[in-house]
PDB file with one MODEL, atoms N, CA, C and O in Angstrom:
MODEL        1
ATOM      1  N   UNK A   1     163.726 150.810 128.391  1.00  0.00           N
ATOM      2  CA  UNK A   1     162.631 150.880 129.306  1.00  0.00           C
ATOM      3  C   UNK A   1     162.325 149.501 129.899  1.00  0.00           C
ATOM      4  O   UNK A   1     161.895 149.380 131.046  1.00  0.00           O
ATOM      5  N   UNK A   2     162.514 148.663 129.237  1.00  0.00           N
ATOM      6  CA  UNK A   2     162.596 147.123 129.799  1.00  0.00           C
ATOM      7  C   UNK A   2     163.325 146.399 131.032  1.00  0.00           C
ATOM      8  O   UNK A   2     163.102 145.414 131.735  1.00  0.00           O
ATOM      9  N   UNK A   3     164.450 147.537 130.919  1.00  0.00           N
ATOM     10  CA  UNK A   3     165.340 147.179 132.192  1.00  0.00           C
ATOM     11  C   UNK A   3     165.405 147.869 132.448  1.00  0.00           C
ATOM     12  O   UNK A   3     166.571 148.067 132.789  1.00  0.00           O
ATOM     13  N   UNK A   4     164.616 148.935 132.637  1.00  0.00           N
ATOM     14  CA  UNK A   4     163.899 149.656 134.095  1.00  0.00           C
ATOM     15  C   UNK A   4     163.033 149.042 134.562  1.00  0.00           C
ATOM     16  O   UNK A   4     162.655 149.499 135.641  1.00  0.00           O
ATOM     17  N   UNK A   5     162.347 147.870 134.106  1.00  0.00           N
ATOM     18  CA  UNK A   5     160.719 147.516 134.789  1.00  0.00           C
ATOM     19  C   UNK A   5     159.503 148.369 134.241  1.00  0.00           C
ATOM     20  O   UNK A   5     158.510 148.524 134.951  1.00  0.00           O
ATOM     21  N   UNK A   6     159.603 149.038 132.703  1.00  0.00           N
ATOM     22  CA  UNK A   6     158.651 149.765 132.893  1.00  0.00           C
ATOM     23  C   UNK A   6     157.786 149.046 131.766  1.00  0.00           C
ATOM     24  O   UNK A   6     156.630 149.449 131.637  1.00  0.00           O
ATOM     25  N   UNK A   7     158.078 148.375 131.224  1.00  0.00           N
ATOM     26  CA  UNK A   7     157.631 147.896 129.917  1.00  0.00           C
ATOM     27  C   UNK A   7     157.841 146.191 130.024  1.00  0.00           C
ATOM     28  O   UNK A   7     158.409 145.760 131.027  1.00  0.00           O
ATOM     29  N   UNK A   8     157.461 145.422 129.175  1.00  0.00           N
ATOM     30  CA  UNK A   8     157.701 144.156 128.886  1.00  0.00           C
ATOM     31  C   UNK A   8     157.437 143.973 126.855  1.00  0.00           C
ATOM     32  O   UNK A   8     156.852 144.586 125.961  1.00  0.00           O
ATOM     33  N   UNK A   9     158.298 142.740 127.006  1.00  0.00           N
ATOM     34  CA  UNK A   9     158.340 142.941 125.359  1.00  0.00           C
ATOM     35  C   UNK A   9     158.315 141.065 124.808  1.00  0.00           C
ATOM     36  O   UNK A   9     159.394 140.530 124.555  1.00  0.00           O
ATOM     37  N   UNK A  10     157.529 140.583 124.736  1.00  0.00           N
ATOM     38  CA  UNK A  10     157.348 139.412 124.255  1.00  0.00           C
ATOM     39  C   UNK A  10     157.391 138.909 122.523  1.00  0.00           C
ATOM     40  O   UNK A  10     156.847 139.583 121.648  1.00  0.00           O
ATOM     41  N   UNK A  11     158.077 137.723 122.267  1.00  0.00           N
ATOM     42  CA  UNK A  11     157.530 137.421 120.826  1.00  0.00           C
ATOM     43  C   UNK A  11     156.702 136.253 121.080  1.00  0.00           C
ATOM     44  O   UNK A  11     156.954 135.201 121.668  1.00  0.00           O
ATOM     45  N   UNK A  12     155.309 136.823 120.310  1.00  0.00           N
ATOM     46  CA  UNK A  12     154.021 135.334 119.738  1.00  0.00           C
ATOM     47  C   UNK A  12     154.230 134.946 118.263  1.00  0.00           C
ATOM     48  O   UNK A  12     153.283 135.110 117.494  1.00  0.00           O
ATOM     49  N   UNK A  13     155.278 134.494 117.848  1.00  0.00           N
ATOM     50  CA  UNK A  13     155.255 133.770 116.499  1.00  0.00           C
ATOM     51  C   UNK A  13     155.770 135.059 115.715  1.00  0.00           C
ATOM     52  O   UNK A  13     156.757 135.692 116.088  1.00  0.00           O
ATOM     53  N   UNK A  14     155.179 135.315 114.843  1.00  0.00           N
ATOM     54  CA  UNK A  14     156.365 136.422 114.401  1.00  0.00           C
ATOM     55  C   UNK A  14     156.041 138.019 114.955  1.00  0.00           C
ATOM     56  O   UNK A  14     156.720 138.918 114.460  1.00  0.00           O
ATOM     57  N   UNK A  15     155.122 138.329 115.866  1.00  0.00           N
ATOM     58  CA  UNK A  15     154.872 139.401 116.415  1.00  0.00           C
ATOM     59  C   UNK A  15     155.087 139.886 117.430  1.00  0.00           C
ATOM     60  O   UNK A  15     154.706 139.242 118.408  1.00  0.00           O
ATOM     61  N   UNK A  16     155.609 140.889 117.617  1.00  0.00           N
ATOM     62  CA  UNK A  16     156.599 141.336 119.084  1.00  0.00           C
ATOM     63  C   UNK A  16     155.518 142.089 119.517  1.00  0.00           C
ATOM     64  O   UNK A  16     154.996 142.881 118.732  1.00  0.00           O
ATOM     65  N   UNK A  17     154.977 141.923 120.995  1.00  0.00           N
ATOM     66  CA  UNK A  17     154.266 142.390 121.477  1.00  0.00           C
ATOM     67  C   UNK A  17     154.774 143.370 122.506  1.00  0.00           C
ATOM     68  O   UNK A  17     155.664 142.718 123.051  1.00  0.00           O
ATOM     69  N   UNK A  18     154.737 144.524 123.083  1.00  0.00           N
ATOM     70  CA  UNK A  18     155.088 145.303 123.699  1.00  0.00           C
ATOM     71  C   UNK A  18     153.890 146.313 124.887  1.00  0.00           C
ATOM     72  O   UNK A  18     153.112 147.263 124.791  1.00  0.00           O
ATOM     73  N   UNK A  19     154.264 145.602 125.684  1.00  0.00           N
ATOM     74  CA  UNK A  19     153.001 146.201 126.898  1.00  0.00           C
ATOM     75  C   UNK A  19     153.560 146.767 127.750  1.00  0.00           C
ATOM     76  O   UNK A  19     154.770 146.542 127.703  1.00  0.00           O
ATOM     77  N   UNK A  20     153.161 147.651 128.820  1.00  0.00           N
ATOM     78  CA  UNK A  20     152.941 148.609 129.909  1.00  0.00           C
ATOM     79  C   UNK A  20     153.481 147.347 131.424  1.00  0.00           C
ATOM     80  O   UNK A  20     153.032 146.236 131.709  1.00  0.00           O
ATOM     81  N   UNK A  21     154.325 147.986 131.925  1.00  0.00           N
ATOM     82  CA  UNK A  21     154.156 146.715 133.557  1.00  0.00           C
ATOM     83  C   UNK A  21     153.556 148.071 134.447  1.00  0.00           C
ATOM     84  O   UNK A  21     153.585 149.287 134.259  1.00  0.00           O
ATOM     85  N   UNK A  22     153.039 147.239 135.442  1.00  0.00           N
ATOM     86  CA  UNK A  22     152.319 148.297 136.900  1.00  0.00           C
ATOM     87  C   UNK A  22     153.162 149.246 137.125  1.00  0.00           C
ATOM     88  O   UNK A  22     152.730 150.280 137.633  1.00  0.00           O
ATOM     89  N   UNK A  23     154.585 149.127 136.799  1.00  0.00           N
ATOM     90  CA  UNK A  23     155.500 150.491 137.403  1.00  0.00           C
ATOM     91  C   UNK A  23     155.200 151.507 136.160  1.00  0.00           C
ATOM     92  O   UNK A  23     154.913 152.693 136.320  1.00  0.00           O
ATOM     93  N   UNK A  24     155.333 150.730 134.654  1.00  0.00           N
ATOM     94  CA  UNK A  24     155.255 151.467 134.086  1.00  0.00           C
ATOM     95  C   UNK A  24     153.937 152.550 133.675  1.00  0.00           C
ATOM     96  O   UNK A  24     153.734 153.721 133.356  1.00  0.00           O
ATOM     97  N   UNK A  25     153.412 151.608 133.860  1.00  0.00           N
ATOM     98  CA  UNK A  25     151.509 152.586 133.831  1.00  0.00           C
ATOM     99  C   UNK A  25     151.629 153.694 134.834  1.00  0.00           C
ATOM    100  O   UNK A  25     151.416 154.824 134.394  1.00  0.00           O
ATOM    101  N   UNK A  26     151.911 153.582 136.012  1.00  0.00           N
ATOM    102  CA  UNK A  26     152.022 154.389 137.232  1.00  0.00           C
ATOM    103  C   UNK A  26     152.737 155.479 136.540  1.00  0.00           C
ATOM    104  O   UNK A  26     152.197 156.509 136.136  1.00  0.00           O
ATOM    105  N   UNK A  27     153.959 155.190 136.434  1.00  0.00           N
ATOM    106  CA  UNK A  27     154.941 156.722 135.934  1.00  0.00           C
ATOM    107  C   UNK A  27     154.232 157.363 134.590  1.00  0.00           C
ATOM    108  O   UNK A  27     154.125 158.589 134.570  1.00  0.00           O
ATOM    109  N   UNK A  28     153.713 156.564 133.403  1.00  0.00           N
ATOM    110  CA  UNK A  28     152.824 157.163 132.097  1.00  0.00           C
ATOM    111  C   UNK A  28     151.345 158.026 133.040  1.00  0.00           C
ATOM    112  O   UNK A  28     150.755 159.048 132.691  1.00  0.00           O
ATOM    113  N   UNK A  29     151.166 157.408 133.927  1.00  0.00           N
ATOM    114  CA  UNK A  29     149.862 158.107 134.305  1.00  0.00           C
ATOM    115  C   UNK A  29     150.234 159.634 135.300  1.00  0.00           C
ATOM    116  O   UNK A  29     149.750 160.759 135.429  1.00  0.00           O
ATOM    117  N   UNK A  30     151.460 158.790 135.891  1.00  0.00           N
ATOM    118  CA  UNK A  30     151.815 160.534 136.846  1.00  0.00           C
ATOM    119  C   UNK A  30     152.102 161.267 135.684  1.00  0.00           C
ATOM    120  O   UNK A  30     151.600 162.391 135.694  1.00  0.00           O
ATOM    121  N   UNK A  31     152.815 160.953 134.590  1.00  0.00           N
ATOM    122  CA  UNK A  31     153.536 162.094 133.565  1.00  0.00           C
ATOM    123  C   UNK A  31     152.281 162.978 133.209  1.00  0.00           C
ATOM    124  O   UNK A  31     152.106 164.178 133.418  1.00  0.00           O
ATOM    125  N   UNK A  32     151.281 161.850 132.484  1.00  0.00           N
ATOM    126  CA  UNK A  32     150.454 162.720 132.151  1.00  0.00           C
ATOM    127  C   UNK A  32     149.375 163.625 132.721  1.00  0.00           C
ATOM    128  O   UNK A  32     148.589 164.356 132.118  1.00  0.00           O
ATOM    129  N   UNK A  33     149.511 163.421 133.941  1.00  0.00           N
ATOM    130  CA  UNK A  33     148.987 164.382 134.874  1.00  0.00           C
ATOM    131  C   UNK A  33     149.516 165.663 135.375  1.00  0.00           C
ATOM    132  O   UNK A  33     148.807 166.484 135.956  1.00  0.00           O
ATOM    133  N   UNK A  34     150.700 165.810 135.155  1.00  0.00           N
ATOM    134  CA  UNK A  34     151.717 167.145 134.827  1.00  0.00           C
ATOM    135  C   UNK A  34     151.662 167.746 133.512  1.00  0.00           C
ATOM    136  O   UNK A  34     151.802 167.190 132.423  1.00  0.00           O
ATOM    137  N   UNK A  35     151.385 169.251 133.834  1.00  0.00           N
ATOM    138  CA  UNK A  35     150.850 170.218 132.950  1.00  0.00           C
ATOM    139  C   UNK A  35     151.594 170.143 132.041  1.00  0.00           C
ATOM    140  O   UNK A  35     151.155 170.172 130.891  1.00  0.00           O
ATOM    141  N   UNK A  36     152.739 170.043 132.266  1.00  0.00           N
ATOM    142  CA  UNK A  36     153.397 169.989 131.087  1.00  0.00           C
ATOM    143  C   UNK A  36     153.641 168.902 129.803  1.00  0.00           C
ATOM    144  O   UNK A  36     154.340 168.959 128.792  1.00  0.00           O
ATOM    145  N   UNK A  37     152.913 168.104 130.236  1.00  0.00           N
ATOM    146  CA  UNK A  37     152.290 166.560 129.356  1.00  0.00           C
ATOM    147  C   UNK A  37     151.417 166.806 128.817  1.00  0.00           C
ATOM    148  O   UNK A  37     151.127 166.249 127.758  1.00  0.00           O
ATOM    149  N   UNK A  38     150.370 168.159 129.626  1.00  0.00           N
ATOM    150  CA  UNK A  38     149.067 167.763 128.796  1.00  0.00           C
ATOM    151  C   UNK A  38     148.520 167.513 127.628  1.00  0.00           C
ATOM    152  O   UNK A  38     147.533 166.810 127.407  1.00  0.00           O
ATOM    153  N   UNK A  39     149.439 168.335 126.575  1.00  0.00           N
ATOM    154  CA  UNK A  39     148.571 168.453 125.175  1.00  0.00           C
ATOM    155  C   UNK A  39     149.487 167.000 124.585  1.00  0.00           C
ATOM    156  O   UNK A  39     149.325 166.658 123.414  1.00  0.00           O
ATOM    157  N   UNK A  40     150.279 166.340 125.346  1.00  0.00           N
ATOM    158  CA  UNK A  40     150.947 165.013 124.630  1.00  0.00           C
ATOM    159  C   UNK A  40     149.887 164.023 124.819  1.00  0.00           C
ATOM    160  O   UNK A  40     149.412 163.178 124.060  1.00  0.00           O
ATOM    161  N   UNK A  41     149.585 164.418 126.300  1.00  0.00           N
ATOM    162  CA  UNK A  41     148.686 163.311 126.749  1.00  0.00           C
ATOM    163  C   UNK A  41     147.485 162.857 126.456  1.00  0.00           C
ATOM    164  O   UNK A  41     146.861 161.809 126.622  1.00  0.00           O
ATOM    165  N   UNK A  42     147.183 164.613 125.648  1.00  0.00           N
ATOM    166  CA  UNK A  42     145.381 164.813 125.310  1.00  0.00           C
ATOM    167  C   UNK A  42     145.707 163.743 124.048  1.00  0.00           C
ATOM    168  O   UNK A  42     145.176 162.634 123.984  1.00  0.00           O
ATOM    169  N   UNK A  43     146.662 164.252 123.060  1.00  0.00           N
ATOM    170  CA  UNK A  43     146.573 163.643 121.517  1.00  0.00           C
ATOM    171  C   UNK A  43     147.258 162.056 122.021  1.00  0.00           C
ATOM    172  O   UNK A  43     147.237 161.102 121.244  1.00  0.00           O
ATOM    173  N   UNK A  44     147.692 161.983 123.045  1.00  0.00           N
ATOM    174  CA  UNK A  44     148.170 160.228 123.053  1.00  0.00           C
ATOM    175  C   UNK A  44     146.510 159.668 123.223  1.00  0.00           C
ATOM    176  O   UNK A  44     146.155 158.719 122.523  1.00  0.00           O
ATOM    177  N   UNK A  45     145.733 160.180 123.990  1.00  0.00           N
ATOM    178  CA  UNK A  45     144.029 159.694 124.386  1.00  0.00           C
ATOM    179  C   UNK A  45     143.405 159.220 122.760  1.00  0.00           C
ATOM    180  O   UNK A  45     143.001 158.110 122.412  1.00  0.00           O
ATOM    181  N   UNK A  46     143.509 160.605 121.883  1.00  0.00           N
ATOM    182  CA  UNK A  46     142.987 160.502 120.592  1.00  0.00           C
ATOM    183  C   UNK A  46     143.840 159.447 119.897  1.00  0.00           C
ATOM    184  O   UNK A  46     143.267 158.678 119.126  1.00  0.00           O
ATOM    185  N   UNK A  47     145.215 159.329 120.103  1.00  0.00           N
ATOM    186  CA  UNK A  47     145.593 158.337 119.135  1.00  0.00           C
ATOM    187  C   UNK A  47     144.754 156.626 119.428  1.00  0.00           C
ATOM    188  O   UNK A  47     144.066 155.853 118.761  1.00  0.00           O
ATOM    189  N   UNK A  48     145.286 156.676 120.737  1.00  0.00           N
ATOM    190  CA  UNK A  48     144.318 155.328 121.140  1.00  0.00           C
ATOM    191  C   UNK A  48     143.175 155.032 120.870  1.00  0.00           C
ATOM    192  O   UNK A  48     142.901 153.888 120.507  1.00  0.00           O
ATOM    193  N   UNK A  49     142.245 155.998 120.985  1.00  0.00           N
ATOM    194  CA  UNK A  49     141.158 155.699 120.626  1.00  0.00           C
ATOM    195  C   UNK A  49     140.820 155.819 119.037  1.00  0.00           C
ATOM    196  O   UNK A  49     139.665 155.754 118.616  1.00  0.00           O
ATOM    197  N   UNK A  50     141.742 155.968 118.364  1.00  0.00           N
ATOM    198  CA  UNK A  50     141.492 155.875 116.828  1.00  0.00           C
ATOM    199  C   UNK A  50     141.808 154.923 115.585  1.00  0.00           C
ATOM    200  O   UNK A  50     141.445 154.690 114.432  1.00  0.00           O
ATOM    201  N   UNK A  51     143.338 154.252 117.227  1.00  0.00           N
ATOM    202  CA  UNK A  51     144.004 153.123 116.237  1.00  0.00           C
ATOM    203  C   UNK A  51     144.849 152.401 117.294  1.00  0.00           C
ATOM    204  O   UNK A  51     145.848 151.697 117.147  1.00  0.00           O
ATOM    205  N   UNK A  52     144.194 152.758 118.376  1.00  0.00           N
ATOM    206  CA  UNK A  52     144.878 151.781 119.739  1.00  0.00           C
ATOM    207  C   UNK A  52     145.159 150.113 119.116  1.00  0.00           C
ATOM    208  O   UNK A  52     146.214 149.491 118.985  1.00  0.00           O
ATOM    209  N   UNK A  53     143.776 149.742 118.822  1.00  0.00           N
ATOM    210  CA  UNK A  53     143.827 148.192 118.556  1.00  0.00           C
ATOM    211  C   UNK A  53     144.352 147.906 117.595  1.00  0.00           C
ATOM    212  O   UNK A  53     144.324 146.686 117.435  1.00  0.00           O
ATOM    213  N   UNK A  54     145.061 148.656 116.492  1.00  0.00           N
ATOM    214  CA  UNK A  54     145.459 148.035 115.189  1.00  0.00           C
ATOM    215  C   UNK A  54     147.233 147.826 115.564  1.00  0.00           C
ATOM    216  O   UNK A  54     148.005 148.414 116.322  1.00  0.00           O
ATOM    217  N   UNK A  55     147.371 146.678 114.604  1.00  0.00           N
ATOM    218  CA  UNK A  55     148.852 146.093 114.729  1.00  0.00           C
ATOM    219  C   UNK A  55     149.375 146.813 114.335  1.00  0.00           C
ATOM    220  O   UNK A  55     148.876 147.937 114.362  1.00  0.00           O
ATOM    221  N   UNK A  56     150.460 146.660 113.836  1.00  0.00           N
ATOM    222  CA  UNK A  56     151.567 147.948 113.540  1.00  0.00           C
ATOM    223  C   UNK A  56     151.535 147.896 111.803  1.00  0.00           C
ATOM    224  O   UNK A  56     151.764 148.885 111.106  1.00  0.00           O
ATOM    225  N   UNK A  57     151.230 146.647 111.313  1.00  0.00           N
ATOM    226  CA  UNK A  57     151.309 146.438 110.013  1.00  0.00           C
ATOM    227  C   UNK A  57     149.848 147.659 109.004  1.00  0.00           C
ATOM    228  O   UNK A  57     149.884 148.474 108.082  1.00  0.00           O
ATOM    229  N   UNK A  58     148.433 146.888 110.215  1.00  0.00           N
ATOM    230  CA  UNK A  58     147.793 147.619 109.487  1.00  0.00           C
ATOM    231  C   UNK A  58     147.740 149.296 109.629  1.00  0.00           C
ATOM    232  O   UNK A  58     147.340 150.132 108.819  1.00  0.00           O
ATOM    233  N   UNK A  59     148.288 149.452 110.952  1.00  0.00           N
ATOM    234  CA  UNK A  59     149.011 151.318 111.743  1.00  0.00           C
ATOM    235  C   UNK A  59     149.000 151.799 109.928  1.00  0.00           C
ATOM    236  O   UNK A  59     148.246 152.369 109.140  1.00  0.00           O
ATOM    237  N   UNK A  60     150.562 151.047 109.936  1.00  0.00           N
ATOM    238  CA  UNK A  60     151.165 151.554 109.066  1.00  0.00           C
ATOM    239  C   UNK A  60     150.053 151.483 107.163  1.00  0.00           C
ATOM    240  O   UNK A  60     149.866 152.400 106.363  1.00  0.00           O
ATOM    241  N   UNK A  61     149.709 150.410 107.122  1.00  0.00           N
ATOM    242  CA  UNK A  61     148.939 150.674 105.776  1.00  0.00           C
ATOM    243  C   UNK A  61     148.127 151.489 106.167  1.00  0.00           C
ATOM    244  O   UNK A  61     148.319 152.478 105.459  1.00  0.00           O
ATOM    245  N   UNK A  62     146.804 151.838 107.317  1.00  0.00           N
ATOM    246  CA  UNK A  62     146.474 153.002 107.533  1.00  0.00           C
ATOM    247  C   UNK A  62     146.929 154.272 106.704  1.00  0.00           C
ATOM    248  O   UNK A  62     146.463 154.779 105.684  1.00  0.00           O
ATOM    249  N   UNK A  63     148.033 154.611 107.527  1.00  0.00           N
ATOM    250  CA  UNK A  63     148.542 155.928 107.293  1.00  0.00           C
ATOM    251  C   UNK A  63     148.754 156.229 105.544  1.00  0.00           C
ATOM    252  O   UNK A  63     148.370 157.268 105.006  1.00  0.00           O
ATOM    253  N   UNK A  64     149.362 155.223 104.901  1.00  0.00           N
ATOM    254  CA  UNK A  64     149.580 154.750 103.769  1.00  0.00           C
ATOM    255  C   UNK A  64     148.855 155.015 103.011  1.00  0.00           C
ATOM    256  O   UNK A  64     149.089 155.510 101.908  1.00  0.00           O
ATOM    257  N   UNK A  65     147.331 154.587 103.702  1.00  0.00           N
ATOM    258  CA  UNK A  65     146.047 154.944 102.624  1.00  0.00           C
ATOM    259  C   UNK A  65     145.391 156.474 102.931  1.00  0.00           C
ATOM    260  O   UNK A  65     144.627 157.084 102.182  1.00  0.00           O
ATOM    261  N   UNK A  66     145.830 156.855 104.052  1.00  0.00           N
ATOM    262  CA  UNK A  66     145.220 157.844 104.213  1.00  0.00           C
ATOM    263  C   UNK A  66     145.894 159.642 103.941  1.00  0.00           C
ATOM    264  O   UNK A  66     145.455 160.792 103.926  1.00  0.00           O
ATOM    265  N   UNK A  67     147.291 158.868 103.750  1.00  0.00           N
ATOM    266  CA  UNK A  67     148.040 160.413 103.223  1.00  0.00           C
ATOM    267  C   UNK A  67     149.071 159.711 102.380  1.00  0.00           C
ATOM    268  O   UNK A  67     150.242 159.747 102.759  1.00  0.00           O
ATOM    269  N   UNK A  68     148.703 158.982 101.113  1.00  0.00           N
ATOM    270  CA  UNK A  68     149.716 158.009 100.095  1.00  0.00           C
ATOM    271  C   UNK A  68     150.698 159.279 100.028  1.00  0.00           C
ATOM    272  O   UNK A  68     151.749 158.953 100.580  1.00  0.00           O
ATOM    273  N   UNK A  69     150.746 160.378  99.640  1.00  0.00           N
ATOM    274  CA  UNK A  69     151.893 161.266  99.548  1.00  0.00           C
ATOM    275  C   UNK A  69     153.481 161.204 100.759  1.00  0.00           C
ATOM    276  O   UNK A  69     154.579 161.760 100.719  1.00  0.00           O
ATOM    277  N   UNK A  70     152.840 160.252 101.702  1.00  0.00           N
ATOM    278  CA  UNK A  70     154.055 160.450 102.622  1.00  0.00           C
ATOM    279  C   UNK A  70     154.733 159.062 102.436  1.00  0.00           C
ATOM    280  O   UNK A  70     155.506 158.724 103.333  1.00  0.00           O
ATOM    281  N   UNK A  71     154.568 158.315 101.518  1.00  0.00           N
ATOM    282  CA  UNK A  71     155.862 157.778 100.979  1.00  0.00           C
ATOM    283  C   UNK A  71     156.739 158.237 100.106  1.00  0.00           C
ATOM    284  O   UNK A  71     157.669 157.524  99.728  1.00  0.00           O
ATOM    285  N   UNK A  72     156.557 159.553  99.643  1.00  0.00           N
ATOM    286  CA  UNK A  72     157.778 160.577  98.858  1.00  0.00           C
ATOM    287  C   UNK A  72     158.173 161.163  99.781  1.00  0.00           C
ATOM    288  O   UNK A  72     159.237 161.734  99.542  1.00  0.00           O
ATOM    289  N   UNK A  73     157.766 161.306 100.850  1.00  0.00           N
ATOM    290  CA  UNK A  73     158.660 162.462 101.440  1.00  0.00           C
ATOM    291  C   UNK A  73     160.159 162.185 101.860  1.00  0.00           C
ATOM    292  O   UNK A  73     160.648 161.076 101.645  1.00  0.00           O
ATOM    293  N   UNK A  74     160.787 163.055 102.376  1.00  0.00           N
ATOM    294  CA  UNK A  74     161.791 163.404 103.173  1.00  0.00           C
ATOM    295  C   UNK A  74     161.426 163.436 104.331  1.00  0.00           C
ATOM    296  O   UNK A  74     160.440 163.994 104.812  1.00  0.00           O
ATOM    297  N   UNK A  75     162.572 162.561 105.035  1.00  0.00           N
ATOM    298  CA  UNK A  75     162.240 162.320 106.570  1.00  0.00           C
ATOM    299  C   UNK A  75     162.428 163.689 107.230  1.00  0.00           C
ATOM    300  O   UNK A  75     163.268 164.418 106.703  1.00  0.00           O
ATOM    301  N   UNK A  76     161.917 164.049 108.069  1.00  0.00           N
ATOM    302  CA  UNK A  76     161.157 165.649 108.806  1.00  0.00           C
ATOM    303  C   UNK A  76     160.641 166.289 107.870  1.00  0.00           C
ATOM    304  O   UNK A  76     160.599 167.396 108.407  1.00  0.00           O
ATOM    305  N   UNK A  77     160.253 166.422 106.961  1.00  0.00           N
ATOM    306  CA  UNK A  77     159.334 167.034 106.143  1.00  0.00           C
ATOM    307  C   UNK A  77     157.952 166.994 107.033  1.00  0.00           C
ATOM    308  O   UNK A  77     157.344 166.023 107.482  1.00  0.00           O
ATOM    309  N   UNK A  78     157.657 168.502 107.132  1.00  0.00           N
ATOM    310  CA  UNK A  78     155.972 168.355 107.742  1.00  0.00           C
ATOM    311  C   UNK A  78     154.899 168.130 107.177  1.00  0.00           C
ATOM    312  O   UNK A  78     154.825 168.954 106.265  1.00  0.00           O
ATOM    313  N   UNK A  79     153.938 167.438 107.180  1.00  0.00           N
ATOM    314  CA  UNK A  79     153.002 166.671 106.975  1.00  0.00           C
ATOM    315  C   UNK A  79     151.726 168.074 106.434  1.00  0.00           C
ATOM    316  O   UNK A  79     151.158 168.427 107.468  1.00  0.00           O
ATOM    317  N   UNK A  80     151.318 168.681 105.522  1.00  0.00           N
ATOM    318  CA  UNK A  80     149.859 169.689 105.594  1.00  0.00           C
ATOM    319  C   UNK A  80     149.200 168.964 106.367  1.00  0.00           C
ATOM    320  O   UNK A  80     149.126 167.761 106.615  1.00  0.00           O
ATOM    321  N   UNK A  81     148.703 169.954 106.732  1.00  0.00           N
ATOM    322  CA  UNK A  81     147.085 169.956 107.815  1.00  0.00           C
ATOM    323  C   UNK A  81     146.236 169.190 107.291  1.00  0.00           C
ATOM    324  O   UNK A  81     146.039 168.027 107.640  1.00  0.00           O
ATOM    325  N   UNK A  82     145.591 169.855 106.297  1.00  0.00           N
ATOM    326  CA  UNK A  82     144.591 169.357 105.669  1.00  0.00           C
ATOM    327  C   UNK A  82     144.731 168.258 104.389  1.00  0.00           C
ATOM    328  O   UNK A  82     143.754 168.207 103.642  1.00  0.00           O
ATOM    329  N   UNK A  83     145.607 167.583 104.157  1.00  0.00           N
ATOM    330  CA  UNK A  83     145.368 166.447 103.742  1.00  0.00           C
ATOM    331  C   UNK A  83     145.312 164.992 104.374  1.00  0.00           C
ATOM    332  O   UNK A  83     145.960 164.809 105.405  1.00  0.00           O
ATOM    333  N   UNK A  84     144.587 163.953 103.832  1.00  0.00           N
ATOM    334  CA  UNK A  84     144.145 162.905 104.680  1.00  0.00           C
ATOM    335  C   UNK A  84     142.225 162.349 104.405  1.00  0.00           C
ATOM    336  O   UNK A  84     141.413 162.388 103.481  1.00  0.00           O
ATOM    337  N   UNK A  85     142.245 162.077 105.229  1.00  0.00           N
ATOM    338  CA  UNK A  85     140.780 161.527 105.658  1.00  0.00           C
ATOM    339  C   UNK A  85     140.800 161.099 106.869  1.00  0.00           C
ATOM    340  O   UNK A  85     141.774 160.603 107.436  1.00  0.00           O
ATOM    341  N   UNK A  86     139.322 161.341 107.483  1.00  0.00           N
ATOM    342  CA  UNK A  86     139.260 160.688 108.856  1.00  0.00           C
ATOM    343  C   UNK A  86     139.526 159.430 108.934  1.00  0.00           C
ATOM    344  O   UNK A  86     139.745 158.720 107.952  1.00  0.00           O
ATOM    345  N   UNK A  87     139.529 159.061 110.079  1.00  0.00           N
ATOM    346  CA  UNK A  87     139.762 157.751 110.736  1.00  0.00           C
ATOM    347  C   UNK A  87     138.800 156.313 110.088  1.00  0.00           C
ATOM    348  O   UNK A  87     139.194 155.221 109.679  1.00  0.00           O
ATOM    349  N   UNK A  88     137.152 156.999 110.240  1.00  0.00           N
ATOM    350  CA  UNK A  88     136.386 156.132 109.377  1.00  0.00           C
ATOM    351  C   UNK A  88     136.168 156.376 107.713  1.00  0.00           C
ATOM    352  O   UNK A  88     135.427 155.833 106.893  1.00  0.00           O
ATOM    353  N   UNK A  89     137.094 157.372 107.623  1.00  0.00           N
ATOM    354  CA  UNK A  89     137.520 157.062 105.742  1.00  0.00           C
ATOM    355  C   UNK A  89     136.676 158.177 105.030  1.00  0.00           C
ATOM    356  O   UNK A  89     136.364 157.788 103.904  1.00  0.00           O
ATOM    357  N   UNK A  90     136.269 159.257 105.272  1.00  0.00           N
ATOM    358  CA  UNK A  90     135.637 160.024 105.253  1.00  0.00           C
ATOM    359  C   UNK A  90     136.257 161.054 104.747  1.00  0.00           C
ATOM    360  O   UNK A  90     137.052 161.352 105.638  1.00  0.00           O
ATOM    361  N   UNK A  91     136.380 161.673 104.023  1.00  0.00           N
ATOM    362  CA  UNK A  91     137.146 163.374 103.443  1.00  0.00           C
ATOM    363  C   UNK A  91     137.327 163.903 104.681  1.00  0.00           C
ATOM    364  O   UNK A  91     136.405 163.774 105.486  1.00  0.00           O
ATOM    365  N   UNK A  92     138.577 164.620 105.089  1.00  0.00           N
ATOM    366  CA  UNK A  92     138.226 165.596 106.459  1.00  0.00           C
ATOM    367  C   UNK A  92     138.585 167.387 105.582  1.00  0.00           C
ATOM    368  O   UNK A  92     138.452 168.427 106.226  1.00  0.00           O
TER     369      UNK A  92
ENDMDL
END
C-alpha cells in the first residue's frame, strides 16, 4: 500500500509508525461508504474509538488481559462471545 501512495510508514526510534496519505484516506472513506463495507466500517468506527490511541504493544497486552485464554489457542480458533470485559475493565 506504500507504493501505491496510500499509506506512509516511518521509524521514530524503535517504533514504526504507520499513517493514512490524502489518497489514502479518500479511497478508506469512499470504501466505506459502499454498502457493502458497511458493517466493516461500522466495527472499524468502534475499534477506533476504543483503542485507536493505544500502541500496538499496549493493543496487544490489552487483549491479553482481557481474554488471557487466547494465548492457548489455535490460530482460527473462534473467540466465545461472551468472554472478556469491556473496554473500561468492567465484566461484560
Amino acid at each position: 500500500m506504500a507504493s501505491r501512495g496510500l499509506l506512509t510508514v516511518s521509524l521514530q526510534g524503535r517504533k514504526i509508525e504507520i499513517g493514512l496519505t490524502e489518497e489514502g484516506r479518500t479511497l478508506a472513506d469512499d470504501l466505506s461508504a459502499q454498502a457493502i463495507f458497511a458493517d466493516l466500517a461500522a466495527r472499524g468506527t468502534i475499534v477506533m474509538k476504543a483503542v485507536g490511541d493505544m500502541s500496538g504493544t499496549r493493543l496487544k497486552d490489552f487483549v491479553y488481559e482481557v481474554v488471557p485464554e487466547i494465548t492457548g489457542m489455535k490460530w482460527g480458533q473462534e473467540i466465545a462471545a461472551d468472554v472478556g470485559t469491556s473496554v473500561d475493565g468492567d465484566p461484560v
